[in-house]
N, C-alpha and C positions, 0 to 999 in steps of 0.2 A: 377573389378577395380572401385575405389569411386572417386565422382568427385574430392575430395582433391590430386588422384595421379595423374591428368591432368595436364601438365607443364612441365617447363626444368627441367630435372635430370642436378644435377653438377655431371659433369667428367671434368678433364685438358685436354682430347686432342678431346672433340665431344662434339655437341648439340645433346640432347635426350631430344626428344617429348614424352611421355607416355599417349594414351589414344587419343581420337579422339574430340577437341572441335569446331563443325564446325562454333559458329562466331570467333573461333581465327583464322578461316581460311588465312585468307587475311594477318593477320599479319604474320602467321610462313610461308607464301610461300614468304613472303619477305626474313625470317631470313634464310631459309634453300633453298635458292637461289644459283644457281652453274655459274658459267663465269670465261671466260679467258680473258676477256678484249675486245675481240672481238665477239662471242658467249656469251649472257644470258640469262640464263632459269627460270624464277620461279619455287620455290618448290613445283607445283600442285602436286597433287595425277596422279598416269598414269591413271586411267579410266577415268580423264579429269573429274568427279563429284564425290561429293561435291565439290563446288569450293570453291574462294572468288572471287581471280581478276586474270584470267590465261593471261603469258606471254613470247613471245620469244622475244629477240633485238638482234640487229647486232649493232654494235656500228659505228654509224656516218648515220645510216639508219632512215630516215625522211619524211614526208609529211609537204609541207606549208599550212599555211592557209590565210586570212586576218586577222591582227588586229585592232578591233573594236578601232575607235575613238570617244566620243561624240565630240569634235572639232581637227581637224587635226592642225599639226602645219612646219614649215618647219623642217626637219631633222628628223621628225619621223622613223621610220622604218616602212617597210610598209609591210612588210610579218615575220609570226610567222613560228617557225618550231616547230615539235611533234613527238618523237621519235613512230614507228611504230611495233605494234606488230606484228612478222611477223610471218610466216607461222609455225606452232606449230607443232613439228617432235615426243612431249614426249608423246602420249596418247594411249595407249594399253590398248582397252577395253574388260573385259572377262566377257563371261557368264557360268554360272556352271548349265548345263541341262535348260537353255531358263532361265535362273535368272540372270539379269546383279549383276554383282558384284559391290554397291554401299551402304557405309559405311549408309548413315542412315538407312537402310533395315534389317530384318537379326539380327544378331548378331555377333560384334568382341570381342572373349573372350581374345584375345589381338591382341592390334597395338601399331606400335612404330615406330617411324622416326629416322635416326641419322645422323647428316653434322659430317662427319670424320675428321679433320683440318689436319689428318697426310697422309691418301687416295688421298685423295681430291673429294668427292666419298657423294652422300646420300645413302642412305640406309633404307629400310623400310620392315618392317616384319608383318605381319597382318594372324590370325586365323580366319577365317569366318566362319561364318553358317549360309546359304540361308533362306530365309524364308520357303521352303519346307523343310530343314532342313538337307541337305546336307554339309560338312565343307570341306575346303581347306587350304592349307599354302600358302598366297603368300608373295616371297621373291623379290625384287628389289632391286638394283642396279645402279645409275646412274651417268654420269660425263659428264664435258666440259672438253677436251683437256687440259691440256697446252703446249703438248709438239707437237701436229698437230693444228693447230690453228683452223680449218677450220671443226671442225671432233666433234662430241658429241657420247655418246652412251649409253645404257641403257640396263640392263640382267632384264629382267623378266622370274620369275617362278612359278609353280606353284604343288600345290604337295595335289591329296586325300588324305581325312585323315579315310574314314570309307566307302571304296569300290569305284569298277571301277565310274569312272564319264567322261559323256562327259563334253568334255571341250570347245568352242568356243573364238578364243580370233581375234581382230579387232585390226590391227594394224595403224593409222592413221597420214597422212601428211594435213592440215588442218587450212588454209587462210582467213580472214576476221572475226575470232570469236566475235561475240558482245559483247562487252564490256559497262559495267557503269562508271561514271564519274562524281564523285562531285562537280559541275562547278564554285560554290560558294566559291569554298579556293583556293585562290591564288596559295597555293603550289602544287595544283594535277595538273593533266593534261588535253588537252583541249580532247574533246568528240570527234576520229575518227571514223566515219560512215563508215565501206570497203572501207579503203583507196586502198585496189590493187585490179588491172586488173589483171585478167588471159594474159597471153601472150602464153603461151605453158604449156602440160598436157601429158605426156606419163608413161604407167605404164607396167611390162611385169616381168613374171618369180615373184621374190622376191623383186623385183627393180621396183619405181617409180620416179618424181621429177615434180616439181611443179617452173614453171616460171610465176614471175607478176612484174607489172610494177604500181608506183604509181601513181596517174595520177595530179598531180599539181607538184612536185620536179621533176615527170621523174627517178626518181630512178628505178633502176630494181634488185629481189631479186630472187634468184635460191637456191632451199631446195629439196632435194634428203634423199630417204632412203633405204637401203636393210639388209637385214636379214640372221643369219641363226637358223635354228629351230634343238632343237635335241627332240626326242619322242619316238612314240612308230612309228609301221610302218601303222599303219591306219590312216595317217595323209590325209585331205585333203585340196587345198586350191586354194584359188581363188582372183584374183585382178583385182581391176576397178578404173577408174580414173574419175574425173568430172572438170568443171570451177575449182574449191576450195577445192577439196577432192580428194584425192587417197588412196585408204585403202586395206590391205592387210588383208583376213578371213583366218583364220587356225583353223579346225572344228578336232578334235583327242579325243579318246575315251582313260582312261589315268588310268591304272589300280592301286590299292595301290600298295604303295611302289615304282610308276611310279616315274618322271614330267614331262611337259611339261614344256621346256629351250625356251625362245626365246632371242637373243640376236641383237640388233636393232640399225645399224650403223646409222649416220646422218651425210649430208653436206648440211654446208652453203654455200653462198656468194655471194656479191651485189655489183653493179656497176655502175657508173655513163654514162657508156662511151660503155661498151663492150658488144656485141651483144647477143640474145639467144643463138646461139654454144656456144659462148664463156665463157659464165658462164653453159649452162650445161655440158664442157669439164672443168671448173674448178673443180664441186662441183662430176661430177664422182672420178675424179684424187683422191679430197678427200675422197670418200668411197672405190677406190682401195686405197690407203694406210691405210687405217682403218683397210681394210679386211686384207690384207697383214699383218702387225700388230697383231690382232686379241686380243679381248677383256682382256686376259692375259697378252697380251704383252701391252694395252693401261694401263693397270692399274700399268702395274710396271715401266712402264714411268712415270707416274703421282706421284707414291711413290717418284721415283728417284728426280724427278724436286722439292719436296714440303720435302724431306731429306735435297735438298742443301739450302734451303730458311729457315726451322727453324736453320740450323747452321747458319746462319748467322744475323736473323731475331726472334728466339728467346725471351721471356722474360717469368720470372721464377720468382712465387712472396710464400713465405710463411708468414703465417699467416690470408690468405684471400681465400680460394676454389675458392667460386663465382668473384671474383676479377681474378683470375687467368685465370678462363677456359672465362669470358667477355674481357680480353687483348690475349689470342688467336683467339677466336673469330673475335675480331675487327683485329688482325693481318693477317685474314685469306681474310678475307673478301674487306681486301685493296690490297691485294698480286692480287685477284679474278679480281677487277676494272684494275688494270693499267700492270696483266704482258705480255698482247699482243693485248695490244692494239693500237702498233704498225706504231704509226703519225698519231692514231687518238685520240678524246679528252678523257679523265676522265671526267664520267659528276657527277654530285653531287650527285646521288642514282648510280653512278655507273649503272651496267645494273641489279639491280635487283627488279626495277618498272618503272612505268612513273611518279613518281611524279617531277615536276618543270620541264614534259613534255621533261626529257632526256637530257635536258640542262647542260653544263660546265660552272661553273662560277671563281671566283680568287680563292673558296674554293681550289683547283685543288693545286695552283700554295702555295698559302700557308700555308696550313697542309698537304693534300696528299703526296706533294713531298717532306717533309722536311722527310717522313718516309724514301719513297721509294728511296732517295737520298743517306741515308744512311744505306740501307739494301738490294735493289734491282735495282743500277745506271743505267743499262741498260733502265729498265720503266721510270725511271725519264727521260731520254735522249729522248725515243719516246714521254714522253708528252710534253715536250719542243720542238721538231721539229715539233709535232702538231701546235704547233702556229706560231711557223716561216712560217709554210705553208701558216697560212691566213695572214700573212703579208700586200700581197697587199690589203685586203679588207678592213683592219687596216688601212694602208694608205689613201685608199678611204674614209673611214668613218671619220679620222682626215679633209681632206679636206673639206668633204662635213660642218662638223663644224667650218669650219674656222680656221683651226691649221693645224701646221707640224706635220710631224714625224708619229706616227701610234696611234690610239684611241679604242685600243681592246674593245669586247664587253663584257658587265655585262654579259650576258649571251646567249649561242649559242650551236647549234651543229656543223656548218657549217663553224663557222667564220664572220658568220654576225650579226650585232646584234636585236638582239629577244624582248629586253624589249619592252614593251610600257609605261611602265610609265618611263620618261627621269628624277625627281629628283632622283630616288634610281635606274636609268640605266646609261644612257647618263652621269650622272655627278659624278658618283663611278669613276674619272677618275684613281684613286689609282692602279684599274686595271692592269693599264702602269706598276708603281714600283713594284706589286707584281708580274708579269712575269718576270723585271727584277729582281729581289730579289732571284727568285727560280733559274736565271739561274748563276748568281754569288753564290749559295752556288752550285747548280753543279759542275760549272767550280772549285772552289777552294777545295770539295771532292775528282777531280777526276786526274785534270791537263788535261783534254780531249782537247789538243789542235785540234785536227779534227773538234769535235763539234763547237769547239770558231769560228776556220774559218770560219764552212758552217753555221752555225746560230746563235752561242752567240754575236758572236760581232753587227751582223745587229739589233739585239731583245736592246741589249742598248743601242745603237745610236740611231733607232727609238723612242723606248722612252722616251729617253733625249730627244731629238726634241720636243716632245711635251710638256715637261716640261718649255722650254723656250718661248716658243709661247703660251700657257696658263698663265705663270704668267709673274708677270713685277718686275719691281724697282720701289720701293717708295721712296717719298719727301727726306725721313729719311735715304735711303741707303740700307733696306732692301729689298728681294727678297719673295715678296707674292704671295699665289696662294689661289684666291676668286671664290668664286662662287661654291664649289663642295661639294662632299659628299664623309665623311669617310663610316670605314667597319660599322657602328652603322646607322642604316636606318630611325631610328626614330629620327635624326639630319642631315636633308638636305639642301642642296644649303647654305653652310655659309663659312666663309674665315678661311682663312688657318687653316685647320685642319689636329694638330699635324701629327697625323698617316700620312697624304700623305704628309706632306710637308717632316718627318724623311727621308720615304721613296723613295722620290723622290730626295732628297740630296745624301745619295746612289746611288743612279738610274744614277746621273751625275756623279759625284767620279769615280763611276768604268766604264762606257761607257768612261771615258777619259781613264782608266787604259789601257781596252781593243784595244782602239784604239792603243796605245804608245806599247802593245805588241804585235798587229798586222795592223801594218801600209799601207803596200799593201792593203788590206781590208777595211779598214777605207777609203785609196785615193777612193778607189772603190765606196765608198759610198760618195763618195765627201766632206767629214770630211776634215778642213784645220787649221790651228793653231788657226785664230782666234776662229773657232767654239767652240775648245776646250778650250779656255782661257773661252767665254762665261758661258762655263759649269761650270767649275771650280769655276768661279765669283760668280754666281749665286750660287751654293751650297755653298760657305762658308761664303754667305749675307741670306743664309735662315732662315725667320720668325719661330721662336719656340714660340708663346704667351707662356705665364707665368703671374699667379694673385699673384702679388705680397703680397695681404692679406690675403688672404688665405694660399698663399705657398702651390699652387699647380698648375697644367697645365692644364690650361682650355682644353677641348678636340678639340673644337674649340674656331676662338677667340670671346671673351666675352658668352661663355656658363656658364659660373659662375655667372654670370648676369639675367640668365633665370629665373623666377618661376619654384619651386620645383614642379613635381608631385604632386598629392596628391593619395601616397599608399596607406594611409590608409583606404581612401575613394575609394578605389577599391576593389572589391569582387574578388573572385579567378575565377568565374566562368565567370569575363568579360577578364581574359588570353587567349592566346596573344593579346596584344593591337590592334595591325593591325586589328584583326577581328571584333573588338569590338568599335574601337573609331576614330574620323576622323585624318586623317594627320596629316591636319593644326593645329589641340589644341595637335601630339606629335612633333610636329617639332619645336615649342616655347618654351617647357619645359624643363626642365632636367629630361630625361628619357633614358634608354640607353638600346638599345635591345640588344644588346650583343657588346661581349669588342672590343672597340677602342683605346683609350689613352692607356688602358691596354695592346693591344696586342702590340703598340710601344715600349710599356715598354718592352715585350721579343724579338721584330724581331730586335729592335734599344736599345736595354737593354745599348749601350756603351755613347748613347747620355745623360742617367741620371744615378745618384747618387743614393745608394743605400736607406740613407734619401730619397729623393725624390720618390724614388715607394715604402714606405714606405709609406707614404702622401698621395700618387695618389693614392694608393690601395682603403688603405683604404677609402677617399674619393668617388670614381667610388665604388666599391660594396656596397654602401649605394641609386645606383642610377642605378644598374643592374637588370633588371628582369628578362633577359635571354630568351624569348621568341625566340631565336635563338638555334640551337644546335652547334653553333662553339663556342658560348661564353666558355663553363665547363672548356673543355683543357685549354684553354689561363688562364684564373683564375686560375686554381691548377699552373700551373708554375709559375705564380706570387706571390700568395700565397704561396708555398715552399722557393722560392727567400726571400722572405719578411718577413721570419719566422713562418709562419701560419702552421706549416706542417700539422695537426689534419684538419683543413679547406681545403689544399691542397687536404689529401684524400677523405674528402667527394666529392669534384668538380670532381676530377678521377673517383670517383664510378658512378656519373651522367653520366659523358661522353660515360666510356665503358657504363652502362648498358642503355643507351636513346635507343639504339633499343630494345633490350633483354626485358626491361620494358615498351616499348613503350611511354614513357614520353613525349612527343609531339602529340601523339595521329595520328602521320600520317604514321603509320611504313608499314601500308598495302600498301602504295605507292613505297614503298623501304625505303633500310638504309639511313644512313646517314653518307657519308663515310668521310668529316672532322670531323665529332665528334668521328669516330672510327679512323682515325689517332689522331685523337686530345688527345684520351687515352693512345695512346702510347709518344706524348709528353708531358702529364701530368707523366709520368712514367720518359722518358728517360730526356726529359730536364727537368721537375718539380720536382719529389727527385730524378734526379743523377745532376742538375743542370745546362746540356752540354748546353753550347753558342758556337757560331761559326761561330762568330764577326774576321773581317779580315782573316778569312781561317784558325783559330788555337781553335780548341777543347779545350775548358777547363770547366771542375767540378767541381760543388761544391753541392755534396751529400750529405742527409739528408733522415731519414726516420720518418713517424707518427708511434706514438707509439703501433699502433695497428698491426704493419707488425714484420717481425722478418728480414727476410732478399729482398733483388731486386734483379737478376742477371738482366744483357742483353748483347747484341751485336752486335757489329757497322763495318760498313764498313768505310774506309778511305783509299783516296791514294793507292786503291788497295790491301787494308792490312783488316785483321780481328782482333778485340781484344774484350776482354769479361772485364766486369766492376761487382763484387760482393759489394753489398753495406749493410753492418750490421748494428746498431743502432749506435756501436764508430768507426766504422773502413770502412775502404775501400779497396779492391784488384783490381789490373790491369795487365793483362795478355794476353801479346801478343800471338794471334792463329797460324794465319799464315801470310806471308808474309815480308818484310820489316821491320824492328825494326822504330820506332813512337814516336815523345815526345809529350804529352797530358802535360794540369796542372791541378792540383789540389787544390785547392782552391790559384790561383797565385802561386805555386810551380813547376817549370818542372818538369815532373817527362818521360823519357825514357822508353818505352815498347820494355820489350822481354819476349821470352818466359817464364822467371823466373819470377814469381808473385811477384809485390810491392804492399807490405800493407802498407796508410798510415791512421792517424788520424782523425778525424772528429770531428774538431773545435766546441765546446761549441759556442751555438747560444744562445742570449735573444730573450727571444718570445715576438712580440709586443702586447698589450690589441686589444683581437680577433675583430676585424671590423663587424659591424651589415650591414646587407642585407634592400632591402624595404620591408614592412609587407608583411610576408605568402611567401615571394621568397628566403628564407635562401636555402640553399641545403639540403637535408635530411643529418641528421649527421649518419655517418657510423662507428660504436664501433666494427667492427668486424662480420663477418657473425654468427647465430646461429648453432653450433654444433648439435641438436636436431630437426633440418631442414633440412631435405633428398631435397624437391623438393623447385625449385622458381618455384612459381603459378604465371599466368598470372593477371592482373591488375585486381582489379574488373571496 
């Protein structure tokens, strides 16, 4: 194999690795990362070497630490939290006759890796030959549950290829791994030294498990493993446990035409509260239902569960391969982050690194869920009652700043807030509107009045609350909100900026709606007419700035005002700004790390003109550098809106492929799971158009010339229907459920099961909008037919 066949093979429904590149290491154990939302495993090799960065996480599992001040200040927060790799159940080490089995040694006349997206399953196939010069097949097999939450599991085998061999394989549970830690970029994570205690170690028969305790959070994590082996009958085997280790030897002499089968259940689970018994009677329970189950039966549950999620989750593109198999990908890989994870958070790598140290931030609330809202409502509803949960700490944290209502955190595991820098923490108060934002498009998906009761209605009344005790009335009558920071980081602390003020005008609107349709709830909450007039007031006196000479919407007010950058006088090699340049000279300029006005433009698309994001587009991509990965999405859906569609798709191609290319250069830390939803709403709302503005879907689709056709498929009101979108035409077909009226470009049109095709309106394309020097998107003409493999970046 030549270094040229090293990289992703495109197939539509799997990533395939070909060939072994150990510095791409770090990166593909990112991409070929397994979780259910609760359980996540990095894609290491099972002999646990070659590595890059090995990882297990339990999702909402932490250690604090202090956060450094050079000067403190009041309302700091004073403790950081760090998601914790915990005890690593996937490492089954083999030796072939006293030769550890480890890829740089030896020779593999082949290896190859594959994430199944239909399994849900990696896969790995590898030819060895020892450096004595022995060969073997090994075959694995690995998954995280989704249909046992609690449950992981892994088939290794392994098979002589040229006479009897002993074989020796080590099967390991395994605490404390040391880790590196790039401490210098903001987005990795901080350096945990053996964050856990051993608390209890018992191992016997085929069955081990491992209890610890963290010792600054008090968290406590319980990881259990047992086995069964098939073989020859000369097996023999032996188990020991220590502080950190429990390891399972199985020593078998293994004839051609043998294997040795091992197949290696796992439980987790962790707890704030519940005692040693109690989590090692949790995490048995889960290896007798695993066993029970049994590895045939795991996997065709897995099928079963990830059958009903592409019917309905789905998207189908021709005229782009690598387009296609990077929007299952990123479809797979969101499905992975949020579907059991069960009231606890979505954090922004999802659980497939520590980078940004495991943290949830508003990413969650506005790309994640606008997928899973409309593909998989159940997830959406557990990540929303995640937050209802830390409510009270919300609460607390508004107080502690001198405000009502609740003041959620930029970012947290726990529900507390984690930043230490308060201009792009403390003052993102947007926050607020984008939790409620994601829970009014739930609520008007689903009509969940359960949910509204136990937690929609409290999530916008708190945050209205805070809306009125942060801003005021002015001289003039208007209703401003000063002092804060939009989703654009590199424009802090300045007044009324568009995006939260849109936002939070919404925020008020509908916490009155809520109230008036659940009033018992509302009394509960001590909501009383006047509160609600207040609300009301104040959202239809809210400050929109607008530069009247320019004819455009300052992002914030008077950022039109600012001194431009100077792009050109930037090299590429000092991107991202933040790493390169101080605050203070991006917080006075106009510079935009990623879209703000812009994204008002699609979450509040009903408060402007389609002139006007027209204007703003273009204006704002002359002022984007993107050093963010949520900005691509939000641009392609504007861009399509706007006419751009050719533009559209390059920004689409960015978004899916930022991990797949590693385009930010931080992929070994994990994905990046709003730019992998962000692909799918560059797809679903960017060419098919879907807005869903006051609770009514409506289209308006468009394709770039270089695609032929888009399927997809959307949940609503408990109904399924599929959207075919061609260059002139349009189909809507109702799947199952309830008949539906959608519009079409402002046309009703009624779903049933009988397909409507309608037209597709002749669009003028406006003069394509210039980027700042060297940050255009790569333009995308169509993938090369003559190109078997995407090679990794040089």
């Amino acid at each position: 194999m030549t270094d040229t066949e090293q990289g992703y093979e495109c197939a539509p429904w799997e990533l395939r690795w070909q060939g072994l590149a150990v510095d791409q290491l770090q990166r593909t154990e990112s991409t070929f990362a397994l979780s259910n939302g609760h359980i996540g495993m990095r894609g290491t090799l099972e002999e646990a070497e070659p590595r890059g960065l090995p990882g297990t996480y339990l999702n909402g599992f932490y250690e604090e630490h202090d956060l450094p001040y050079a000067e403190a200040g009041y309302g700091y927060p004073e403790a950081g939290q760090t998601v914790v790799n915990v005890t690593d159940g996937k490492i089954i080490r083999l030796l072939v006759e006293d030769e550890p089995l480890d890829m740089r040694y030896g020779h593999a006349s082949e290896h190859h890796r594959v994430l199944d997206f239909r399994s849900g399953t990696l896969r790995r196939e590898t030819v060895w030959t020892s450096p004595t010069g022995r060969r073997v097949r090994v075959s694995t097999e690995r998954l995280v549950s989704f249909t046992q939450r609690a449950v992981a599991a892994v088939r290794y085998e392994v098979e002589p290829l040229d006479g009897e061999l002993q074989l020796v394989a080590q099967s390991d549970l395994l605490a404390n791994e040391p880790i590196e830690s790039d401490t210098s970029d903001p987005r990795v994570a901080a350096a945990l030294e053996s964050p856990l205690a051993v608390e209890f170690a018992q191992a016997e028969d085929y069955r081990a498990v491992l209890v610890h305790r963290t010792r600054r959070s008090g968290l406590r994590v319980a990881a259990a493993m047992d086995h069964q082996v098939q073989t020859t009958d000369s097996l023999r085997s032996d188990i020991m446990v220590e502080d950190d280790l429990a390891r399972l030897t199985l020593a078998v002499d293994v004839p051609q035409g043998e294997k040795l089968r091992i197949t290696k259940f796992l439980g987790y689970g962790w707890s704030a509260q519940r005692s040693i018994p109690a989590l090692r009677a949790q995490v048995d329970a889960a290896l007798a239902g695993a066993l029970q189950t049994g590895w045939e039966g795991l996997l065709a549950e897995q099928r079963e569960f990830l059958d009903h999620y592409w019917n309905t989750a789905d998207i189908e593109i021709e005229g782009d391969p690598e387009l296609q198999q990077a929007l299952r990908f990123a479809l797979f890989h969101v499905l992975q982050a949020g579907a059991r994870g069960e009231s606890r958070a979505i954090p922004g790598k999802g659980l497939t690194g520590p980078g940004y140290d495991g943290h949830a931030f508003w990413d969650t609330e506005s790309f994640v869920l606008q997928l899973l809202t409309y593909t998989l409502p159940d997830a959406a509803r557990d990540a929303l009652l995640w937050r209802h949960s830390t409510v009270d700490k919300a609460r607390d944290r508004a107080r502690q700043l001198g405000l009502r209502g609740t003041a959620f955190p930029w970012r947290s595991i726990n529900g507390a807030e984690c930043s230490a820098y308060w201009p792009a923490g403390t003052a993102a108060f947007h926050v607020n509107a984008d939790i409620a934002d994601a829970t009014v498009r739930y609520l008007n998906a689903t009509r969940d009045t359960e949910f509204e009761r136990q937690a929609g209605t409290e999530l916008l009344v708190e945050t209205a609350r805070l809306w009125i005790s942060l801003g005021h009335h002015d001289p003039h009558g208007g209703f401003r909100i000063d002092g804060v920071t939009g989703p654009d980081e590199y424009t802090a602390v300045l007044d009324n900026n568009v995006y939260t003020n849109l936002m939070a005008q919404r925020n008020l609107h509908e916490a009155a709606a809520s109230c008036e349709r659940q009033p018992d709830i509302a009394t509960a909450l001590g909501v009383d007419d006047t509160e609600l007039a207040q609300w009301r007031d104040a959202a239809r006196k809210m400050l929109v700035p607008y530069d009247e000479l320019l004819e455009v919407h300052p992002q914030s007010e008077r950022f039109t005002e600012h001194a431009r950058w100077e792009f050109d006088n930037t090299p590429p090699h000092r991107y991202p700004l933040l790493l390169n340049y101080p605050y203070f000279d991006l917080y006075r300029k106009q510079v935009v790390k990623q879209a703000d006005l812009v994204l008002a433009m699609h979450l509040r698309g009903d408060a402007f003109s389609l002139e006007q994001k027209q204007r703003n587009f273009a204006y704002y991509e002359a002022l984007t550098v993107r050093d963010s990965s949520l900005s691509a999405g939000t641009q392609a859906v504007l861009a399509a809106e706007c006419g751009h569609v050719d533009l559209a798709y390059d920004y689409l191609a960015e978004a899916a492929f930022t991990d797949l290319h590693d385009l930010h250069g931080n992929v070994r830390n994990g994905l990046h799971m709003a730019s992998l939803a962000g692909a799918w709403l560059a797809t679903v709302a960017g060419f098919g158009g879907m807005r869903d503005h006051h609770g009514t879907l409506t289209f308006r689709p468009r394709l770039p010339g270089a695609l032929q056709r888009i399927g997809f498929r959307m949940c609503f009101l408990g109904s399924q229907f599929a959207v075919e979108i061609q260059q002139d035409k349009t189909a809507y077909r109702l799947v199952r459920g309830d008949p539906l009226t959608i519009a079409h470009y402002d046309t009703p049109v009624p779903l049933t099961e009988e397909t409507t095709t309608l037209p597709i309106p002749q669009l003028e394309t406006p003069e394509r909008p210039t980027q700042p020097a060297g940050r255009a998107p790569v333009h995308r003409t169509g993938p090369s037919r003559a190109v078997r493999w995407c090679p990794p970046p040089r």
